[in-house]
N, C-alpha and C positions, 0 to 999 in steps of 0.2 A: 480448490483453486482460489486465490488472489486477485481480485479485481483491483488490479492498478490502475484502473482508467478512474475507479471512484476514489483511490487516493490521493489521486495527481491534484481532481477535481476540491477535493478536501484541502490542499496543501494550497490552490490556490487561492479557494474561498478566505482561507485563515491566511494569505498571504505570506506565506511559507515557503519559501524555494528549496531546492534539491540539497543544495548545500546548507541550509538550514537545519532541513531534515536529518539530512549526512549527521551532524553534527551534536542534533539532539539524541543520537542513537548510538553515537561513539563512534562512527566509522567512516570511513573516508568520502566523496562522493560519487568518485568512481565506485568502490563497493552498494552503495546504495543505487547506483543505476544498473548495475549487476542483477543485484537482489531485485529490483525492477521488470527487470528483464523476465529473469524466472519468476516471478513472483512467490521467492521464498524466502522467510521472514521467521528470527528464531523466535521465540514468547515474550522472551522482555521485550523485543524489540516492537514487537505488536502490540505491547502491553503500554508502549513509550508512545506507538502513534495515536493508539485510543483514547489517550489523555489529551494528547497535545492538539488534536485535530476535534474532539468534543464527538467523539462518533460515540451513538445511542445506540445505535444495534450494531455491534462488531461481528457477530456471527454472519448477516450479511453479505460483508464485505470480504472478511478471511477465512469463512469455512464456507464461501459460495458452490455450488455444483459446477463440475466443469461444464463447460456451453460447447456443444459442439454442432457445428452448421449442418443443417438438415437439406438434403436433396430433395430435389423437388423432377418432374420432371414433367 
């Protein structure tokens, strides 16, 4: 799973907008709000934001464990 909430975070730190993003990835920004959505993201493409956004541990962010809400009761 894809933690878009830490990408977003990253794109704004580097002030970075969507269509920025879009753009340094080759693809449109609707397809990048897409790809957002599901958070899936082919290699180069992940390979383009780990440069561009300066991320040290990628593993992290793009091979996170899914998080699934725990019951309580």
């Amino acid at each position: 799973m894809i933690l878009t909430d830490e990408i977003l975070g990253l794109m704004a730190k580097n002030h970075i907008t969507r269509k920025d993003m879009a753009n340094m990835l080759g693809i449109t920004p609707k397809t990048f709000s897409i790809k957002l959505d599901k958070g899936v993201f082919g290699s180069d493409e992940i390979e383009i934001m780990i440069q561009r956004l300066g991320i040290e541990n990628p593993a992290e962010i793009f091979f996170a464990p899914k998080v699934t809400p725990k019951v309580t009761k």
